[in-house]
N, C-alpha and C positions, 0 to 999 in steps of 0.2 A: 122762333126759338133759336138763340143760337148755339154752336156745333160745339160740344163738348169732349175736349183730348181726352182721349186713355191716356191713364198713364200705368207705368210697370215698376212695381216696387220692387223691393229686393223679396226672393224667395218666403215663404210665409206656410210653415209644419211640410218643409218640403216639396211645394208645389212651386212655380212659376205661374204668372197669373196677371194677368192686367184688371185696371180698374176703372171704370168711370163713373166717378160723383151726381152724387141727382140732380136734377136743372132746380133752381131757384122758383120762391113763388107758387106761384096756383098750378105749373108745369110740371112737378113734382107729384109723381100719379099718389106717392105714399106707399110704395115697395121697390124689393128689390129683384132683378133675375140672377137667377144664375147660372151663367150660360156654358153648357158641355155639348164639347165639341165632335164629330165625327172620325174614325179611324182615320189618322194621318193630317189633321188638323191642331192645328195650337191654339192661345190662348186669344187671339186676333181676328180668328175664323168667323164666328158668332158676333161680334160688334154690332156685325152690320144689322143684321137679322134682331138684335134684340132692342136697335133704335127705331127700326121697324114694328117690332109688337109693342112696344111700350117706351114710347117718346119722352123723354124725361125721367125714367125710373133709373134708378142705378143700377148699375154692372157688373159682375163681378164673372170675370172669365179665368177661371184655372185652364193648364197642359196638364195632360196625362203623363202619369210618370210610368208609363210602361210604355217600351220600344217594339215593333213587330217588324221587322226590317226597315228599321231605321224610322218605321213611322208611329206618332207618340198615339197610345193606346190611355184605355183609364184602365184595363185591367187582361189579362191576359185572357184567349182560348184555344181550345184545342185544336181544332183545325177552324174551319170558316161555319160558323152559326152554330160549333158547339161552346159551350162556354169552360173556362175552367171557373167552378164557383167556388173554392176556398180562396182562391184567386179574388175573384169579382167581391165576395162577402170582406176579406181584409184590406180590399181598397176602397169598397166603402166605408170602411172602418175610418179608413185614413183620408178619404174626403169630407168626412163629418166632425173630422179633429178640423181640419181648415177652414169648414165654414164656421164653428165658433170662432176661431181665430180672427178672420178675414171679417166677422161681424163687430166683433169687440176692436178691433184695429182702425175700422171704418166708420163708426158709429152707426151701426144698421141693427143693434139689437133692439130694437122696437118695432123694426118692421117685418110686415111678411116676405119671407122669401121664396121664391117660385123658381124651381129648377125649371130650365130650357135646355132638355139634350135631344141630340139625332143621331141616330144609329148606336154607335156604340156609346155615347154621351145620353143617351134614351135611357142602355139598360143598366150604366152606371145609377141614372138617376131613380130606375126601377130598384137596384138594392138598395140604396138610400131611405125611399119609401118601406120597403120591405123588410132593413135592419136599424133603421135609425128613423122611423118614422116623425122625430122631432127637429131634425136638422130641415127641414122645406114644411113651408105651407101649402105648398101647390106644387103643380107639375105639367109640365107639358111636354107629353113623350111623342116625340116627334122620331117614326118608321121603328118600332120597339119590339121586342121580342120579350117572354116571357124569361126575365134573370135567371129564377129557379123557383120552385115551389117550396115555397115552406113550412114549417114542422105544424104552426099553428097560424093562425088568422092574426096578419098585422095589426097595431093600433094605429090604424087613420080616420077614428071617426069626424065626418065633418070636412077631411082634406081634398078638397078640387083638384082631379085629375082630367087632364085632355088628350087621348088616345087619337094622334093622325096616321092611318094608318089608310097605305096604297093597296091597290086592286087586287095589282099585279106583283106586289113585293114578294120577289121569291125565301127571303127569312121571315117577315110578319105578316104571312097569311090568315084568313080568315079563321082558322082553328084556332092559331096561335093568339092573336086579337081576343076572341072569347076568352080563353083562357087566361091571358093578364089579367081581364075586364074583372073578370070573377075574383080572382085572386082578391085584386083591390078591394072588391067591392064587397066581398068575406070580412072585411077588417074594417069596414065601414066611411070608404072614400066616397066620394060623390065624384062618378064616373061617367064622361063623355066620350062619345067615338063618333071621331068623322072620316069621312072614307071617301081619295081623292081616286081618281082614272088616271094613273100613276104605279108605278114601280117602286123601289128603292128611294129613287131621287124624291128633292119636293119640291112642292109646283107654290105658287103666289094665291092660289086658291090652300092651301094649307096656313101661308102666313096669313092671308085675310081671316080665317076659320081661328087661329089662335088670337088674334086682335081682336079678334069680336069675342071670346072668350075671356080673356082678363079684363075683358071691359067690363063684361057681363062679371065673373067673380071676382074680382080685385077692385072696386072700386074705390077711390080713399077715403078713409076712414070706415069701412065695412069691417075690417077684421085689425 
């Protein structure tokens, strides 16, 4: 397969964002990711990682447009693992105005889209699920934290989620883990959790764990 440039269009509902087109052919898994990035990363970060989970699928990497000392956020908190959620909830507002955008722009409106975030790109992609359950078909929450509990049970019936979640992660501990799990799964996602000997960081047994996961639910032409 050969090596497919990003490229970086002009701003798109306010985001900056890089893109790369699906490979040609049978190489072409038949979806797209969309890859959110971790506190103090941009929209370049994830590339690599998402040509790693799904070789050929297109790209779509936004920057967060919140600053925390200078480094780009997707939404604000209050101190470190608490969230601000009118915050978090109006920036996923404005992350789901961009993925129609960034679909209809890039002709990806027929396929599924499967957010890929980590850390703070996790739990953007947890309100997503949580208030716009129609903007992603999947999910892959990579070290996630519970966004916020909400008033009633999501509409995700049927939606694939993959919970990577560390031992030792001192914000998505084991309590916290259950409690996403539930959440999602009140609303009726199809929810998996795999659990690396790891902290915070992620290990190559995480990406292997989601590759073998979109293999397993994304297959082209499944959905």
């Amino acid at each position: 397969m050969q090596e497919r440039p990003s490229v970086a269009p002009e701003p798109l509902a306010g985001f900056r964002y890089a893109f790369v087109a699906p490979a040609a052919g049978d190489d072409d898994p038949g979806y797209a990711l969309l890859l959110l990035h971790g506190t103090g990363g941009d929209e370049n970060d994830l590339l690599p990682l998402g040509a790693m989970l799904a070789p050929g699928a297109a790209l779509v990497s936004p920057r967060g447009r919140v600053l925390e000392a200078g480094m780009p956020r997707f939404f604000r908190r209050v101190r470190e693992g608490v969230f601000d959620v009118d915050d978090l909830k109006a920036r996923a507002a404005e992350l789901a105005a961009f993925i129609t955008e960034a679909k209809r722009k890039h002709g990806l409106e027929s396929r599924p889209l499967v957010a890929v975030g980590f850390s703070n790109g996790a739990n953007i992609a947890g309100g997503l699920l949580l208030g716009h359950p129609g903007a992603v078909q999947g999910a892959v929450l990579l070290r996630p934290m519970v966004p916020y509990a909400p008033e009633a049970p999501p509409s995700l019936a049927g939606i694939p989620v993959l919970i990577a979640a560390g031992d030792h992660d001192p914000f998505g501990g084991p309590e916290e883990i259950v409690r996403l799990r539930s959440i999602l799964e009140s609303g009726g996602a199809h929810v998996a959790v795999e659990r690396e000997n790891a902290g915070h960081n992620l290990t190559m047994d995480d990406v292997e764990a989601a590759r073998e996961w979109l293999r397993r639910e994304l297959r082209k032409g499944r959905k």
